[in-house]
C-alpha positions in Angstrom: 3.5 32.6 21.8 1.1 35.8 22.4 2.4 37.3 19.0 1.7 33.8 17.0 -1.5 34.1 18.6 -2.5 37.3 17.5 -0.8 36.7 14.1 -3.3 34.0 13.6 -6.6 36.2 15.2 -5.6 39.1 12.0 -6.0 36.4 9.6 -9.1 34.9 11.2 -10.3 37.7 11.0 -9.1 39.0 7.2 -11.0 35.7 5.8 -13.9 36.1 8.5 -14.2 39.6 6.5 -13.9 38.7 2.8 -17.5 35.6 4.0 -19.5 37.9 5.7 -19.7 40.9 3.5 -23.5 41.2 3.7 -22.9 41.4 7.5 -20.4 44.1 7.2 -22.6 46.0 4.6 -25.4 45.9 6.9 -24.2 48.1 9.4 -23.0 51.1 7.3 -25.0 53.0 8.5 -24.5 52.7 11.9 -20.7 53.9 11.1 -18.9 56.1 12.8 -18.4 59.7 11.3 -14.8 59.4 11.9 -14.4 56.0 9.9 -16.3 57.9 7.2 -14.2 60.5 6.8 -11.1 58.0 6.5 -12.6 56.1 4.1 -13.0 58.9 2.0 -9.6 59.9 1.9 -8.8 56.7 1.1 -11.2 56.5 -1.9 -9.7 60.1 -2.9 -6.1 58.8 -3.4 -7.2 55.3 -5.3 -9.8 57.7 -7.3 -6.7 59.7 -8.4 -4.4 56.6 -9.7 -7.9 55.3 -11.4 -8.3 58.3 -13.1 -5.0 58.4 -15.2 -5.6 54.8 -16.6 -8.8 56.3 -17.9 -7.2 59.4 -19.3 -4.1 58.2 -21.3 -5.8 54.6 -21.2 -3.1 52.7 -20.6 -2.1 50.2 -18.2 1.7 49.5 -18.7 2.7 52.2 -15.8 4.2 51.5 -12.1 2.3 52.5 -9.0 5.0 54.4 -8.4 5.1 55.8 -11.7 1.6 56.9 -11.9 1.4 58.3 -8.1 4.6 60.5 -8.9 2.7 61.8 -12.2 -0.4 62.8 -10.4 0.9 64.4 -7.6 3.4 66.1 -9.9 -0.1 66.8 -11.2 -2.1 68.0 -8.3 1.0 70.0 -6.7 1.6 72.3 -10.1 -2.6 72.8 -9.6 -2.2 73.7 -6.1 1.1 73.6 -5.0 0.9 71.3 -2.0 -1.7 68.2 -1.8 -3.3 68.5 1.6 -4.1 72.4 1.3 -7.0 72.2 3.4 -6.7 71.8 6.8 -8.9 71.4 10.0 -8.3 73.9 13.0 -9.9 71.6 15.6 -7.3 68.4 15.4 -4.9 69.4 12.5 -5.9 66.7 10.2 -5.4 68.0 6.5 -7.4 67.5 3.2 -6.7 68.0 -0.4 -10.1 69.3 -1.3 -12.4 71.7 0.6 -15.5 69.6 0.0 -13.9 66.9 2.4 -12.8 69.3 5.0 -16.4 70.3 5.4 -17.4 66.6 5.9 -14.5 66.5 8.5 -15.8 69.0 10.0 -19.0 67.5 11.1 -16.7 64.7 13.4 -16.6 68.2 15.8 -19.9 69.6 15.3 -21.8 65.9 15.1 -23.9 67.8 12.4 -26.0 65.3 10.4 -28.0 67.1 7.8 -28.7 63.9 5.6 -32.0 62.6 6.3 -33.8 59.2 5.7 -37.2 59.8 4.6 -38.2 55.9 5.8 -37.0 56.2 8.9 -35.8 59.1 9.9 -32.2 58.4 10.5 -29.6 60.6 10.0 -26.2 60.9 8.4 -23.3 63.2 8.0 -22.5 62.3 4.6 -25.0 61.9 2.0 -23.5 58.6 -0.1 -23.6 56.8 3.3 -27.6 58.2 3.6 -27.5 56.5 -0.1 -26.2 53.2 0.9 -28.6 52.8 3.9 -31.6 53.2 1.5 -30.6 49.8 0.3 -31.6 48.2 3.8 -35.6 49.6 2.6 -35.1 49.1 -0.9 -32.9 45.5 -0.9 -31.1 46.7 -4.2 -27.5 45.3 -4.6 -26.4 47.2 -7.2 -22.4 46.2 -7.2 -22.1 43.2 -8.6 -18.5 41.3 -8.8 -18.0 40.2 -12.4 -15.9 37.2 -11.4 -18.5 35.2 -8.8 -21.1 37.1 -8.9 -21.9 37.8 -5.6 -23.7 41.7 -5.2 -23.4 44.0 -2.6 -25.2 47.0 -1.7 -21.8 49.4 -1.2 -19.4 50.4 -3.5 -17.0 50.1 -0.9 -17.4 46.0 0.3 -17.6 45.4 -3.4 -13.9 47.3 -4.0 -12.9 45.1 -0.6 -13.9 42.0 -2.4 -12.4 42.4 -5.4 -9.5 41.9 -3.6 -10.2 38.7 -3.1 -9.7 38.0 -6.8 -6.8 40.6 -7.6 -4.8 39.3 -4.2 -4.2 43.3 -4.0 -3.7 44.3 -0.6 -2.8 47.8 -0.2 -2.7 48.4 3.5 1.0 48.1 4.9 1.7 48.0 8.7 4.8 50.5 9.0 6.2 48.6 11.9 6.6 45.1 10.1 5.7 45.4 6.4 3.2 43.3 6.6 0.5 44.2 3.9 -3.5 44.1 4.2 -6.6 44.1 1.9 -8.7 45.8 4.7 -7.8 48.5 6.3 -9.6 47.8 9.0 -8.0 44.7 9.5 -4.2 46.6 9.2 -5.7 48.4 12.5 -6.7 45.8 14.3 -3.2 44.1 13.7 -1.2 47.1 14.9 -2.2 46.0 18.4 -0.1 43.2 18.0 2.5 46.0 18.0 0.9 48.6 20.9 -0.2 45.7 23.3 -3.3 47.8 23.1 -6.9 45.4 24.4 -10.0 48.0 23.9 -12.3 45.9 23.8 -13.0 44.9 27.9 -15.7 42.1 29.1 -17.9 43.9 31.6 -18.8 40.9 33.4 -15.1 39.2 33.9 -12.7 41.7 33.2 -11.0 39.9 30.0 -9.8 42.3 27.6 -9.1 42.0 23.4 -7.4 43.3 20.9 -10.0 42.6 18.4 -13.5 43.4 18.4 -14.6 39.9 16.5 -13.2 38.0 19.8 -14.7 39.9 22.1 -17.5 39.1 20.7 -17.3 35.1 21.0 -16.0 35.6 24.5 -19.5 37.6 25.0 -21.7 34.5 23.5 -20.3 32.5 26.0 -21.8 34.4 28.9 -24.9 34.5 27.1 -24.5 30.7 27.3 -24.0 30.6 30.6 -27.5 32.8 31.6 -30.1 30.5 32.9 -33.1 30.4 30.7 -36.4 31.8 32.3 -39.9 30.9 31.9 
């Protein structure tokens, strides 16, 4: 009964995702460097199958078909894909530009400044997004609904929505995701793993979006003052 359970808390949590985008958005800027750095790998390898449609400009070809033709591609350029690699955790990267972002997860360098408020950022398109919480600019509109967002990346996340893509596959089950935060979360269903601890009972979860109600209902539970 514990898996069903936390079958049903991923998908509570997938649709809980695809309403509150502006919520998500929000709080780029308060992401963690490491997240960054993962979600620009995983830009870099959908950049690359987006890139041949627009060079031969055709759309009749396989995933597989197009990912085996641009890594043929990219390994006659350089002979293996991740060429780049970090000495501090081993984590590889297929251009030096991203290493050196890496790289900042072990130094905490964060050379990107806000000029409104002085916070700082290791990469500078994430410095670019939080300008839209001073400016209010939403310049990612879907085509389909409508709806705007101020990142490029929780508009590609809800276009999902209306392609039903999901391109995040547990390994352990084969069940498939449209966020890939939401394929993490799920793989505690797997581990067993609870990070996310109460401090005032005890009660652990495996996802962050139910620790969270648990907390509201301590914050219930506070006696008012004058």
């Amino acid at each position: 009964m514990e898996f069903i359970k936390e079958e049903s808390e991923d998908r509570r949590i997938e649709d809980t995702f695809r309403v509150k985008h502006e919520d998500t958005e929000t709080h780029t800027d308060m992401m963690p460097l490491k997240e960054e750095s993962e979600e620009l790998n995983e830009m870099q390898d959908k950049d690359q199958y987006k890139k041949h449609d627009f060079i031969t400009g055709q759309t009749s070809f396989s995933c597989s078909q197009s990912e085996k033709t641009s890594s043929q591609k990219r390994a006659q350029k350089t002979g293996t894909r991740n060429n780049f690699t970090c000495q501090e955790c081993g984590q590889s990267f297929d251009q030096r530009g991203n290493l050196k972002i890496h790289m900042r997860i072990h130094t905490g360098e964060k050379p990107f400044v806000c000029q409104q408020c002085g916070k700082c950022f290791s990469v500078n398109g994430t410095l670019k997004s939080h300008m839209s919480v001073h400016t209010g600019e939403k310049p990612y509109a879907c085509p389909q609904c409508g709806i705007s967002f101020t990142q490029h990346g929780s508009f590609n996340s809800h276009m999902r929505i209306h392609t039903g893509e999901k391109p995040f596959t547990c390994q352990q089950c084969g069940k498939c995701f449209s966020v890939k935060g939401t394929l993490k979360s799920h793989m505690s269903v797997h581990t067993g793993e609870k990070p996310y601890a109460c401090p005032q009972c005890g009660i652990s979860f495996t996802q962050h979006g139910s620790f969270n109600s648990h907390m509201r209902i301590h914050a219930r539970e506070k006696p008012h003052t004058c």
